[in-house]
C-alpha positions as CSV (number, residue, x, y, z in Angstrom):
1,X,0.0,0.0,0.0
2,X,1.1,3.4,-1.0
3,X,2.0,5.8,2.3
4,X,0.0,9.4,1.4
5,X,2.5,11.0,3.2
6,X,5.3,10.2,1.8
7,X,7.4,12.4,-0.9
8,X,7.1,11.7,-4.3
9,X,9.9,10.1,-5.9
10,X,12.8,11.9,-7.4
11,X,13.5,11.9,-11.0
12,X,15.7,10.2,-12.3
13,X,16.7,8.8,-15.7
14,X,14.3,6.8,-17.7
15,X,17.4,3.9,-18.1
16,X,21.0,4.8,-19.8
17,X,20.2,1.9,-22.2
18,X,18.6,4.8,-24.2
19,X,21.2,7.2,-23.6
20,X,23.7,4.4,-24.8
21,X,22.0,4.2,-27.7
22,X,22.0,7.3,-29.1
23,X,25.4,7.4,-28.3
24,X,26.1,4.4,-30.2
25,X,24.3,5.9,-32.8
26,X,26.3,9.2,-33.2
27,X,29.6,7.0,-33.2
28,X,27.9,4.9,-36.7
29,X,27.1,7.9,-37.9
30,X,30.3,9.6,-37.2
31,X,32.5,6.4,-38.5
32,X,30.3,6.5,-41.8
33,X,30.9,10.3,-42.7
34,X,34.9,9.4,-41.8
35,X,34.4,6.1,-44.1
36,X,33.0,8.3,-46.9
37,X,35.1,11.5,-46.6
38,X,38.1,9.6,-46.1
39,X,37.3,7.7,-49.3
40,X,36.2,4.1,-48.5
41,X,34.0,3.4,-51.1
42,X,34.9,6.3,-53.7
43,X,38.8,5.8,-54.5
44,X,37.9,9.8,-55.7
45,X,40.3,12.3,-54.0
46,X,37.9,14.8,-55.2
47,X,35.2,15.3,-52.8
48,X,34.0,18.8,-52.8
49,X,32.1,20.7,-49.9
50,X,28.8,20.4,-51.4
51,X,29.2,16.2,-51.2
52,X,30.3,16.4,-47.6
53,X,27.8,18.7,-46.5
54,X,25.2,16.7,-48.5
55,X,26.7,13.6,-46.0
56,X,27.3,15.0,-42.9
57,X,23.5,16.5,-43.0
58,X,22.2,12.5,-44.0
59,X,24.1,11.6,-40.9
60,X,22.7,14.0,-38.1
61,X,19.6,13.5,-39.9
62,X,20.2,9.4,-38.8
63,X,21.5,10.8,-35.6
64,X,18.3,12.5,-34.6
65,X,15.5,10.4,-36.0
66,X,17.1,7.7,-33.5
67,X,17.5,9.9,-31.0
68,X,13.9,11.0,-31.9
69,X,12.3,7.6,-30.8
70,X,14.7,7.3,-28.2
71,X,12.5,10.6,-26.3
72,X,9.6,8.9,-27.7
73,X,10.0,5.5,-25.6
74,X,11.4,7.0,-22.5
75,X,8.2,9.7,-22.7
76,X,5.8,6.5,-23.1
77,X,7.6,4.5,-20.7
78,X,7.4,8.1,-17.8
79,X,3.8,8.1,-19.0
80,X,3.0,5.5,-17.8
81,X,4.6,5.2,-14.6
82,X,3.6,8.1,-13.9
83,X,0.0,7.5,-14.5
84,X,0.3,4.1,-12.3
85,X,1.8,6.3,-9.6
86,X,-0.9,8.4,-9.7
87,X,-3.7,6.0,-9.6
88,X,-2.2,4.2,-6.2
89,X,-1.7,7.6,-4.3
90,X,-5.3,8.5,-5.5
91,X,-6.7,5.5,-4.6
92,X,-4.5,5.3,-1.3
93,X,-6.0,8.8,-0.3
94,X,-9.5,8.1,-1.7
95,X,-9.2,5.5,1.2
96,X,-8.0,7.4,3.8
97,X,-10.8,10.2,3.6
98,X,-13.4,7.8,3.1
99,X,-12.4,6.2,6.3
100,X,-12.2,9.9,8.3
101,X,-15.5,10.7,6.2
102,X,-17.1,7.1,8.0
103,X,-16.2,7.4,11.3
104,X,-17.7,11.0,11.7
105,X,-20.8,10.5,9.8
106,X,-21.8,6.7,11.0
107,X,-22.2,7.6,14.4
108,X,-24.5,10.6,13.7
109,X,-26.6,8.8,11.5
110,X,-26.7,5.8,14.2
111,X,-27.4,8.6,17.0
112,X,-30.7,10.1,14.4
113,X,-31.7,6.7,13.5
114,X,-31.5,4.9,17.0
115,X,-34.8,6.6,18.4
116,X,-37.4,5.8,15.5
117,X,-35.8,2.5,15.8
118,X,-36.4,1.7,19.2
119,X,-39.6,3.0,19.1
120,X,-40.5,0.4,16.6
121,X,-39.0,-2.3,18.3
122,X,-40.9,-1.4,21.9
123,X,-44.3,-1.1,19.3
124,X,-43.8,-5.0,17.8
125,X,-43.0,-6.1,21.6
126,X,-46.3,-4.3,23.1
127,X,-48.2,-6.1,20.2
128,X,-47.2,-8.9,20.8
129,X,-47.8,-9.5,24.5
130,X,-51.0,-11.9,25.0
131,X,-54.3,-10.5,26.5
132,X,-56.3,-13.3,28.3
133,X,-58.8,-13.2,25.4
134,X,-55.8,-13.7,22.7
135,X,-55.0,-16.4,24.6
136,X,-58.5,-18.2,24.8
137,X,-58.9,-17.7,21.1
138,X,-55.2,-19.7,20.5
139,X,-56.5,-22.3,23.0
140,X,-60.0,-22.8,21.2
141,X,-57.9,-22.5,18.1
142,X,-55.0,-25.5,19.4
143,X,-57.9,-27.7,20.4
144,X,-60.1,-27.4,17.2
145,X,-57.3,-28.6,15.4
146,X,-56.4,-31.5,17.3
147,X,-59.8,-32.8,17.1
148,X,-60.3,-31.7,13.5
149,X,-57.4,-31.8,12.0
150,X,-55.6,-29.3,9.9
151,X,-54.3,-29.3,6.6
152,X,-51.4,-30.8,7.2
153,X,-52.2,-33.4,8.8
154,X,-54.7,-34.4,5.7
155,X,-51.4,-33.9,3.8
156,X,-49.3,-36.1,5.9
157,X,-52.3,-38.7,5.2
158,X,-52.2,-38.9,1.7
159,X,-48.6,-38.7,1.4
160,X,-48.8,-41.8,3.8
161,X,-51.5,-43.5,1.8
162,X,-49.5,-43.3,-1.4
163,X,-46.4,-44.8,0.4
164,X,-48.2,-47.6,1.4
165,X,-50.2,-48.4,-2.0
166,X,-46.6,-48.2,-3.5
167,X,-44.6,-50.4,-0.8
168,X,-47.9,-52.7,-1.6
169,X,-47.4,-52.7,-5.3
170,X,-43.6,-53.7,-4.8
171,X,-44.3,-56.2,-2.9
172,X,-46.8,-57.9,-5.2
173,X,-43.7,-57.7,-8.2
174,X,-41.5,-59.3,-6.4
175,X,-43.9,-62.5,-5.5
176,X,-44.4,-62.6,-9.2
177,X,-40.7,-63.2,-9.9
């Protein structure tokens, strides 16, 4: 986890690779103008200004179009670092607030809340308590349904019924074998 407090990095260097590069890159170019002024292909003593200037500009041209996408990968590569840095100190701070932010605000909505709740609660307990006529009525109610029966016992009959017409029909297969 990411420490808000803490300093942001320093800067430094994207990685010498790419500064090795492009100085590798001037030395080519630099040994390829000598090559060609100093004659390596063209046996020609005669090399005017105009040539060498027409050279040496190919070369930094070389020079810079590497050292071009050398900027361009080390600006891609800061990118995104920078925008991963970003989204964990964000996301450590979001954190951090939304804690402070809970911890001030649940307690106040507990403390506005806690009242109609209560009073709710004490209402479903009141209702609930049994009068002597509330309990008559579930007595009458108990005892009609033991002498009657109740739904569920007529289910529990036919379920029972059906289990035994089946056991009986299993049996009566296996006398026939």
């Amino acid at each position: 986890m990411v420490d808000p407090e803490a300093q942001p990095p320093k800067y430094a260097p994207a990685a010498p690779v790419w500064v090795l590069t492009a100085f590798l890159g001037s030395v080519v170019g630099a040994a390829f103008v000598f090559f060609l002024y100093t004659g390596g292909v063209n046996k020609s003593p005669n090399i005017n200004y105009t040539d060498l200037a027409a050279v040496m500009l190919g070369a930094v041209t070389i020079v810079l179009s590497v050292l071009a996408l050398v900027i361009a990968g080390a600006a891609i590569w800061g990118y995104r670092a920078f925008m991963k840095m970003a989204a964990d100190k964000g996301s450590a701070v979001a954190k951090i607030e939304a804690t402070k932010v809970a911890t001030k605000l649940v307690p106040v909505h507990i403390a506005e809340i806690a009242d109609s709740v209560l009073e709710e609660h004490a209402k479903s307990v009141a209702l609930r308590v049994i009068t002597p006529e509330h309990l008559d009525q579930l007595i009458r109610e108990r005892v009609d349904a033991l002498q009657n029966g109740n739904e569920r016992d007529v289910a529990l009959d036919e379920n029972e019924a059906q289990y035994d017409q089946a056991a009986e029909q299993a049996g009566e297969a296996d006398d026939d074998l």
